[in-house]
C-alpha angles and dihedrals in degrees: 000000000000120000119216118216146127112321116233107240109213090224083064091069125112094265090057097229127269145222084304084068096041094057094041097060097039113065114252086252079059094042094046091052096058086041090059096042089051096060094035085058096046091061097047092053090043089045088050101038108047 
């Protein structure tokens, strides 16, 4: 007999998740996106404050 309930989600663990978490539930155009502002950012803030 199977119960039905409330399923666990693995981000809802002790440790709180991670960026494993975060990818998996994002899709990799998503991913991709946050990945590429990230590094554009990088080098604004490496070009200003030199």
């Amino acid at each position: 007999m199977k119960t039905r309930g409330i399923k666990k989600s693995p981000s809802a663990s002790i440790h709180g998740g991670g960026l494993p978490d975060l990818v998996g539930n994002l899709g990799w155009k998503a991913t991709g996106i946050i990945l590429l502002l990230l590094i554009v950012g990088f080098i604004l803030f490496a070009h200003f404050f030199r």
